[in-house]
C-alpha positions as CSV (number, residue, x, y, z in Angstrom):
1,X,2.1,10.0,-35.1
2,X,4.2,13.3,-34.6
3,X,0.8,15.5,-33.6
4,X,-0.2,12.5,-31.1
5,X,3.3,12.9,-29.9
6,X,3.0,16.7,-29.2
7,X,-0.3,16.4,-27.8
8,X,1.1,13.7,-25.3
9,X,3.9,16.3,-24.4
10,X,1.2,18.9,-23.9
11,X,-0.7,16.9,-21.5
12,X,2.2,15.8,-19.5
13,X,3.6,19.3,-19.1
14,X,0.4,20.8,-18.0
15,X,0.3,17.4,-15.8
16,X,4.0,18.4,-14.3
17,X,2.8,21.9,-13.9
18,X,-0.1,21.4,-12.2
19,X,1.6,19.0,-10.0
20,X,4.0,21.5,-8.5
21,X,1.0,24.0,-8.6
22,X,-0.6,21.3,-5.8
23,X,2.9,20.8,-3.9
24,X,4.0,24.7,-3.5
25,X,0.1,25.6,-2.3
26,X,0.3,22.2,-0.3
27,X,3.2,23.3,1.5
28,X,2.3,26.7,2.2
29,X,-1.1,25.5,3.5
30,X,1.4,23.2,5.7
31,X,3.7,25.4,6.9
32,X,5.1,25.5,10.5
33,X,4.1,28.6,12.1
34,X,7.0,30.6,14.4
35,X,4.6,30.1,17.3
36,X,4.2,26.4,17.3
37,X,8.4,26.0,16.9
38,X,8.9,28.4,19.6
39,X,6.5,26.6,22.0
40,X,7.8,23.4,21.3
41,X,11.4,24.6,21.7
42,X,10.4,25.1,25.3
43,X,10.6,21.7,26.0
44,X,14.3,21.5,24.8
45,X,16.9,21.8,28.0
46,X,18.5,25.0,28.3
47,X,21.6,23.6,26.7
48,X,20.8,21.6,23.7
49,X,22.3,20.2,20.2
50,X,20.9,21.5,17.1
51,X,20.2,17.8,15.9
52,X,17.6,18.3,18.7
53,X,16.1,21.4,17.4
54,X,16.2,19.8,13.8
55,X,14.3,16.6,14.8
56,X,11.8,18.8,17.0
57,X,10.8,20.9,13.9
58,X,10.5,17.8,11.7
59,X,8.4,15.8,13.7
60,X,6.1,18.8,14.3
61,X,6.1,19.0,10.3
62,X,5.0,15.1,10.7
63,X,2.6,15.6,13.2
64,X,0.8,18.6,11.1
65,X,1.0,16.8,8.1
66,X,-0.8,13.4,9.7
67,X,-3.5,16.0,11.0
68,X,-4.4,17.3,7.6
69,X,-4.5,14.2,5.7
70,X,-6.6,12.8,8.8
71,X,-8.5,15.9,7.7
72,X,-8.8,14.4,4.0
73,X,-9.8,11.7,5.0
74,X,-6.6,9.9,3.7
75,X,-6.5,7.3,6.7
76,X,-6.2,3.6,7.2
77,X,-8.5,1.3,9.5
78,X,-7.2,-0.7,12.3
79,X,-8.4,-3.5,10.5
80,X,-6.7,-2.5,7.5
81,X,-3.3,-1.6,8.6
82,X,-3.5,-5.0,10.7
83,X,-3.5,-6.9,7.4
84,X,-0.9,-4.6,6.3
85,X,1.6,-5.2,8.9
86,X,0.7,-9.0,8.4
87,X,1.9,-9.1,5.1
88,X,5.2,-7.1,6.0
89,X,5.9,-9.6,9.2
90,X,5.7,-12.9,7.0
């Protein structure tokens, strides 16, 4: 039972490991570029709160990560998410 044990800790810590492996070269691949925030900054008033700058830069971040799970193909039909929204309206 104790080797099984070890063995089980083995796999999840290569699991865990791998898993942040994934996230850090996901977010990297994901990354805002200066460009893109400084072009979408030009659409802020010449006066502004930084709340505004804050939820400019995270819906680009939502925006770019929608495109590259599109990309995945990690999308939902309009059938689908129809039947979905169904079930959370009842």
């Amino acid at each position: 039972m104790t080797n099984f044990l070890k063995d089980v800790n083995i796999n999840i810590e290569s699991t865990l490991e791998t898993g942040f492996i994934f996230l850090y070269l996901y977010k990297l691949y994901t990354m805002l570029t200066k460009k893109e925030v400084l072009e979408s900054f030009d659409t802020l008033p010449h006066k502004f709160e930084a709340e505004d700058a804050i939820e400019k830069i995270i819906l680009l971040e939502k925006i770019r990560i929608g495109l590259e799970q599109s990309k995945a193909g990690k999308v939902v039909s309009t059938a689908d998410a129809k039947l979905r929204l169904e079930k959370w309206l009842k």
